[in-house]
C-alpha positions as CSV (number, residue, x, y, z in Angstrom):
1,X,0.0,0.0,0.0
2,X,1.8,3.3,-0.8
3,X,1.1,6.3,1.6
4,X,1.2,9.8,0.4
5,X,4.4,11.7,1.1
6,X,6.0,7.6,0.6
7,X,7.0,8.7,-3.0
8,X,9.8,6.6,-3.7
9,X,12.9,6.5,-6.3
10,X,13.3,3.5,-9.4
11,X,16.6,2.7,-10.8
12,X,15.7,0.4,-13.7
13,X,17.8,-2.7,-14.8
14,X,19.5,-3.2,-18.4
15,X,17.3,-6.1,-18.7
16,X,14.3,-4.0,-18.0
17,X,13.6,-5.4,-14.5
18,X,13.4,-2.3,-11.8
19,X,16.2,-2.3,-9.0
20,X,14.6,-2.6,-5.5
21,X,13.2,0.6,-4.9
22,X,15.3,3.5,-2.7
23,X,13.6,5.4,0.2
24,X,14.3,9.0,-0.1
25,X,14.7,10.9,3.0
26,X,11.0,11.7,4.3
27,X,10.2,12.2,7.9
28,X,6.9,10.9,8.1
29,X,7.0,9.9,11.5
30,X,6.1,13.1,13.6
31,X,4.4,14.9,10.7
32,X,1.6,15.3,12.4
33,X,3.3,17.0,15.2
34,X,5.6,19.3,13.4
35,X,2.4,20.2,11.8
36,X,0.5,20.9,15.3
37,X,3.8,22.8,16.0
38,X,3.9,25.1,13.2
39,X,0.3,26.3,13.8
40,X,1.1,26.7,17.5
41,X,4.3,29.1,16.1
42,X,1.9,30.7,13.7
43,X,-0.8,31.1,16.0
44,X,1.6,32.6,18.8
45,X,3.1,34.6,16.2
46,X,-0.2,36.3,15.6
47,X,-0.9,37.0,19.2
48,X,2.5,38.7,20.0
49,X,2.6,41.0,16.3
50,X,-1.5,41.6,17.9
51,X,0.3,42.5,21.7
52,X,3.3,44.2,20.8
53,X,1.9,47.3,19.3
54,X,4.9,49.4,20.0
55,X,8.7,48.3,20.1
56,X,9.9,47.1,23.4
57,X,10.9,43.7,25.2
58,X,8.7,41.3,26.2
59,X,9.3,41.6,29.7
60,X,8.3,45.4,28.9
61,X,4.5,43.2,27.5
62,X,4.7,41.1,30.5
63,X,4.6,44.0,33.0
64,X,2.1,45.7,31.6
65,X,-0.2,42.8,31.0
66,X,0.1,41.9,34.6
67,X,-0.5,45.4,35.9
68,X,-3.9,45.4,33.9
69,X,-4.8,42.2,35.6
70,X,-3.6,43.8,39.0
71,X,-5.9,46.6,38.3
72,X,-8.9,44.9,37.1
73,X,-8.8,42.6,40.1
74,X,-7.7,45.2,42.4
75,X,-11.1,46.9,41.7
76,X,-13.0,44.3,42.5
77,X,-14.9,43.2,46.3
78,X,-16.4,40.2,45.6
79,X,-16.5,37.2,43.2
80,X,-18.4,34.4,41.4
81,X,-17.6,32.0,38.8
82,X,-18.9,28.3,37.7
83,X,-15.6,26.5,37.5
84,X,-14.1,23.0,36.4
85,X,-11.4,21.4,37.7
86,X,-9.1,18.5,36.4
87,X,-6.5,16.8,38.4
88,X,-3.8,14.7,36.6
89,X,-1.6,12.5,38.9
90,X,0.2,9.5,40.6
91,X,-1.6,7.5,37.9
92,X,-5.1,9.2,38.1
93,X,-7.2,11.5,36.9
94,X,-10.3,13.2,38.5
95,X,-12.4,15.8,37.4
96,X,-14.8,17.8,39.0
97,X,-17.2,21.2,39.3
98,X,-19.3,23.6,40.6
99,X,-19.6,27.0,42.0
100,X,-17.0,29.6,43.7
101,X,-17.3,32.9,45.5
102,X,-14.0,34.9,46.3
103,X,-14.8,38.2,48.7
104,X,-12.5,40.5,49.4
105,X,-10.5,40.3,52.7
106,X,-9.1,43.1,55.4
107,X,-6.0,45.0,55.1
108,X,-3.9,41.5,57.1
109,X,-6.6,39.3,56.4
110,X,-6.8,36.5,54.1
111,X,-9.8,37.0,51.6
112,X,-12.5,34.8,52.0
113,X,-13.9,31.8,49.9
114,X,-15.6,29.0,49.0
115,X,-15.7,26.2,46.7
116,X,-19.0,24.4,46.2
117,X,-18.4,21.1,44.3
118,X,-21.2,19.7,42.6
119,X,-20.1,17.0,40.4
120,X,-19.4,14.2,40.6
121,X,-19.8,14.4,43.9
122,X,-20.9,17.0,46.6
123,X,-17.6,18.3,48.5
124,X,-17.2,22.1,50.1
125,X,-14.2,23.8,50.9
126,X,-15.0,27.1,52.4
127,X,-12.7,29.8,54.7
128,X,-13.9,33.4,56.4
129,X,-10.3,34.2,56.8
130,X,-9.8,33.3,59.8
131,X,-11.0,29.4,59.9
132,X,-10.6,27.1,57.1
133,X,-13.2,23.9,56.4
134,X,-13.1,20.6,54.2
135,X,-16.5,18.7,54.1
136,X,-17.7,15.7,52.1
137,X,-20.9,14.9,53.1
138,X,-20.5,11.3,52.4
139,X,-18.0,10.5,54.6
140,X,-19.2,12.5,57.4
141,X,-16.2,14.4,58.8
142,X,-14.9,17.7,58.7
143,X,-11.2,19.2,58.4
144,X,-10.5,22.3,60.3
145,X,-7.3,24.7,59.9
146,X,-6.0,28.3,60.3
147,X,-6.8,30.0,57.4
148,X,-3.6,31.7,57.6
149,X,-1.7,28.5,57.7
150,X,-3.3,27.2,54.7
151,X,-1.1,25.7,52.1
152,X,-3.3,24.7,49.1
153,X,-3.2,25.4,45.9
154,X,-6.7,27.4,45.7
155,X,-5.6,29.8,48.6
156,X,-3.8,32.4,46.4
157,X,-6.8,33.1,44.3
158,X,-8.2,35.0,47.4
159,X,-5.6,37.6,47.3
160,X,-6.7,38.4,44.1
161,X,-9.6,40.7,45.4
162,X,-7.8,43.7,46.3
163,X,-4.2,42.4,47.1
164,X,-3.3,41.3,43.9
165,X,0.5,42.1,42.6
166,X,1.0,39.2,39.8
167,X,4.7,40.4,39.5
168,X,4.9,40.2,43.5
169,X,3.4,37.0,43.1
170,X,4.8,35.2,40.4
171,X,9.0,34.8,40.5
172,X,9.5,34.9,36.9
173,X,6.3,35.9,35.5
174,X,6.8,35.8,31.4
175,X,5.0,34.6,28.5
176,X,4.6,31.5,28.2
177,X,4.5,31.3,24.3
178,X,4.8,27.4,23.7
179,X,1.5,27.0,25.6
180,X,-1.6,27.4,23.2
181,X,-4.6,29.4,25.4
182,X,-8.3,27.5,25.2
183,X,-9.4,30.8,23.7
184,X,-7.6,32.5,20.5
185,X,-6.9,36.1,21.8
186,X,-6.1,35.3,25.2
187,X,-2.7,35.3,26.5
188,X,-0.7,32.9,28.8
189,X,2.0,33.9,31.2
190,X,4.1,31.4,33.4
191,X,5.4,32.1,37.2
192,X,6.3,30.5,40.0
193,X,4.7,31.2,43.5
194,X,6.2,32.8,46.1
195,X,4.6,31.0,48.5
196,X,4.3,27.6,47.4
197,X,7.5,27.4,45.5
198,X,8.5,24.2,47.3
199,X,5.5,22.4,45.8
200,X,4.7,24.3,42.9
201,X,7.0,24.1,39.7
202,X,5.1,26.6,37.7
203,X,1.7,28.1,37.2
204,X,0.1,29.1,34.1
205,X,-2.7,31.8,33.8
206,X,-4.8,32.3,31.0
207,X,-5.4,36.2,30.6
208,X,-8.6,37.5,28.4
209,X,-8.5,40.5,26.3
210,X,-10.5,42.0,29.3
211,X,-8.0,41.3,31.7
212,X,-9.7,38.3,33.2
213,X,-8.7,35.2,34.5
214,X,-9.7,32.3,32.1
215,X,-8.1,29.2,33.2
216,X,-4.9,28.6,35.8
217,X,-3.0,25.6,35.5
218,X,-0.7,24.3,38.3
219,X,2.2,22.0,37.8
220,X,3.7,20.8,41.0
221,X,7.2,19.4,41.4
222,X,6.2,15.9,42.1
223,X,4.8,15.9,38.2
224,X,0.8,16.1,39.3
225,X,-1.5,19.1,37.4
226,X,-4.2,20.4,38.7
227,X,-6.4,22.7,35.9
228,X,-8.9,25.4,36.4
229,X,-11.2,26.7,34.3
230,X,-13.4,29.7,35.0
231,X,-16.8,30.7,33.1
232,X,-19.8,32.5,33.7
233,X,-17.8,35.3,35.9
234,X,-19.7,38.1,37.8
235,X,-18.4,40.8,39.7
236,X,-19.2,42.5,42.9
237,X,-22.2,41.0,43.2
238,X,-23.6,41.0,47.2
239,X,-22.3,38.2,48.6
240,X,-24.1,37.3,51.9
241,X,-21.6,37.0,55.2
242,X,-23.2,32.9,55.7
243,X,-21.7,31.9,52.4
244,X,-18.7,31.6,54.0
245,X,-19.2,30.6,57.4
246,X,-19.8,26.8,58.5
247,X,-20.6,24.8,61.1
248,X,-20.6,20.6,61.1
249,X,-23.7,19.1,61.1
250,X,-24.8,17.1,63.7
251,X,-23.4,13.4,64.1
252,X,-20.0,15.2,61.7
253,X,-16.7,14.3,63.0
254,X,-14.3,17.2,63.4
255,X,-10.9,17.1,62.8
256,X,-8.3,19.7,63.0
257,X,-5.1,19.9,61.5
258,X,-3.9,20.3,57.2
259,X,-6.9,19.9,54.9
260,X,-7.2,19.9,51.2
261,X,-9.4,17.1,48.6
């Protein structure tokens, strides 16, 4: 069976007879990669010549990109956004939504949150600043901890209301060109966080045109991801003061100490 791109030159014999036939040098193997490649370098092509209106380094594009995020999110009091998350790791994969509210903390305060999981099945993690909760109803215990002591990977996105400093944030915060955003016209940046640089490699966060936060992706150093995607955003919307306050049901054992799914 002969494959396009397999072309394929005959010597003939004296006698008439064709001489077994000679391979030229193709590299069919990987095609379709290089292919997936070259768009990528178009496509990123097209969104830097669409960024870089005006001659300067990229750092120069970096910085101000992440001082328009700063100033969008600075702006903001409270939060709420549908999200999905996928968690790749130690031979596994889990994914998982539902609902988050960010509101906006005090001057030394950690911002408030809470992440409502919904599918596939129903989890909460929820913090007023000052306490920190993990629930499953299912197994009917509770995980307690200092907000302020909290080392997970969601914590961070509560400084985003009103404390956030992406530069301050992020060692290293540049474009992260070889990564292809979900949306065309968004821009991805790479850092590593300041506070979680033992654990976290890198993250990646997927700027919109309007300044938005799209999708954050988290690579830690023992080689797990963990993805978020954000839709359905609205902004300072009244958030009532219970959302993010909780207390164990009856019969729910408590336990104190680090928490996190």
């Amino acid at each position: 069976m002969r494959f396009a791109g397999d072309e394929r030159n005959v010597e003939v014999r004296s006698n008439g007879q064709p001489r077994a036939a000679v391979p030229t040098k193709t590299h069919q193997s990987g095609l379709p990669e290089a292919s997936r490649r070259i768009v990528l370098m178009i496509f990123i092509a097209s969104l830097l010549l669409a960024i870089a209106l005006s001659v300067g380094a990229a750092a120069e594009d970096v910085h101000s990109m992440a001082q328009a995020v700063d100033e969008h999110y600075n702006h903001l009091h409270t939060l709420q956004a549908e999200f999905a998350e996928q968690y790749r790791g130690a031979g596994m994969e889990r994914a998982e939504a539902g609902t988050v509210w960010l509101a906006k903390g005090g001057m030394k305060k950690p911002g408030k949150m809470r992440w409502e999981y919904r599918s596939p099945r129903e989890k909460l993690f929820v913090s007023d600043g000052k306490d920190a909760w993990f629930y499953v109803p299912d197994d009917r215990q509770a995980r307690k901890t200092d907000a302020r002591r909290l080392d997970d990977v969601r914590s961070p996105l509560a400084f985003l209301l009103g404390k956030s400093k992406l530069e301050k944030e992020l060692q290293g915060l540049s474009l992260a060109s070889d990564v292809a955003p979900v949306d065309a016209g968004d821009i991805v940046l790479r850092g590593v966080p300041t506070a979680l640089a033992e654990r976290v490699s890198s993250i990646l966060l997927e700027v919109t045109p309007e300044h938005r936060i799209r999708r954050i992706v988290i690579n830690e150093a023992d080689g797990s991801v963990t993805e978020y995607r954000f839709s359905e955003q609205k902004e300072n919307l009244p958030i009532p003061e219970q959302r993010f306050q909780f207390r164990p049901p009856a019969g729910t054992e408590t336990v104190e100490g680090e928490i996190g799914p």
